[in-house]
C-alpha positions in Angstrom: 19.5 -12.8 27.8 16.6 -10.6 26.9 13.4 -10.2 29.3 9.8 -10.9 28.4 8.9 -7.0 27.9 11.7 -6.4 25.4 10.7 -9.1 23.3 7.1 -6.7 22.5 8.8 -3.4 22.7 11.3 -1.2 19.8 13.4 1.6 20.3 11.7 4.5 19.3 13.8 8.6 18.7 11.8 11.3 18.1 14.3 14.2 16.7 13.3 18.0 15.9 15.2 20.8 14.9 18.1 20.5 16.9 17.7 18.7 19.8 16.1 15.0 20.5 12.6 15.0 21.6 11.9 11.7 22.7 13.5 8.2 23.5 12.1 5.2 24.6 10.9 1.9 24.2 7.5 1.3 22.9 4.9 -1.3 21.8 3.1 0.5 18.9 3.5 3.8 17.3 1.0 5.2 14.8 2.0 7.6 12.0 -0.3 9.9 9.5 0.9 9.8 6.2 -0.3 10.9 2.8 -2.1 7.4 2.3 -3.4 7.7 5.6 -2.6 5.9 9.1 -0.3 3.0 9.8 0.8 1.3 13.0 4.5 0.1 13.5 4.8 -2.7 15.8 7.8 -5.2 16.7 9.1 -6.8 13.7 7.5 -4.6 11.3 9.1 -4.7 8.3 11.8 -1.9 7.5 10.1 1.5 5.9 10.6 4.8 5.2 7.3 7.3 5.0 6.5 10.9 4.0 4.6 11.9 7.4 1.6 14.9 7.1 0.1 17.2 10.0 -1.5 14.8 12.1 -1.5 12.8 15.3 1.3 10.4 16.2 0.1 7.8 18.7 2.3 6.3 21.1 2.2 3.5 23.4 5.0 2.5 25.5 6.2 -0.8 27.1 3.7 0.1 30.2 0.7 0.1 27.5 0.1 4.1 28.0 -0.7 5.9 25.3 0.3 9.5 24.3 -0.9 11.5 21.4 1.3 13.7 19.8 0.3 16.9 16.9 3.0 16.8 14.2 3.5 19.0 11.3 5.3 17.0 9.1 8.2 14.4 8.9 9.9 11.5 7.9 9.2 7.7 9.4 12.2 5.1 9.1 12.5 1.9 10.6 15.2 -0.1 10.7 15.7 -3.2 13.2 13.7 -2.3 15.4 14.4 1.2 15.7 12.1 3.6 14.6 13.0 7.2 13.8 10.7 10.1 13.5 12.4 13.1 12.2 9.9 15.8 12.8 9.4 20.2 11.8 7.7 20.2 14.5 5.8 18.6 17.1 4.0 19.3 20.4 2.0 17.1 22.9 -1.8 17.0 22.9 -3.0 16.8 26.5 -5.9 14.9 28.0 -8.9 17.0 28.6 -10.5 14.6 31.3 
């Protein structure tokens, strides 16, 4: 049986050239594409998306939110799992 949390969260891979960035499970992940933003969130229906130099915004099953600088990409969600295949990509950090 399934907990509470996963019930709002999706598996979410980040790949870049060669190696796997990121796993994890996550609540909301927005993407920049040519037609502008969109948010994924559980359930979303399945997708695949063009992704532009821009921010990707994260936030995980504990409700914090990461920003991430991409280059460019490619979105696809499938089930529940979201894949981000990425040129490049590096973390923007807070500036408090």
């Amino acid at each position: 049986m399934s907990n509470f949390s996963d019930l709002k969260t999706f598996d979410l891979t980040i790949y870049k050239p060669n190696e796997i960035y990121l796993t994890s499970k996550v609540k909301s992940v927005t993407i920049p594409s040519v037609l502008g933003a969109f948010q994924i969130l559980i359930n979303h229906a399945p997708i695949i998306s063009n992704m532009e130099m821009g921010l990707v915004k994260i936030v995980n099953d504990n409700d914090v939110e990461s920003l991430f600088l991409v280059v460019s990409g490619i979105a696809e969600l499938h089930n529940n799992q979201l894949t981000l295949t990425v040129s490049e990509i590096n973390k923007v950090e807070n500036n408090d």
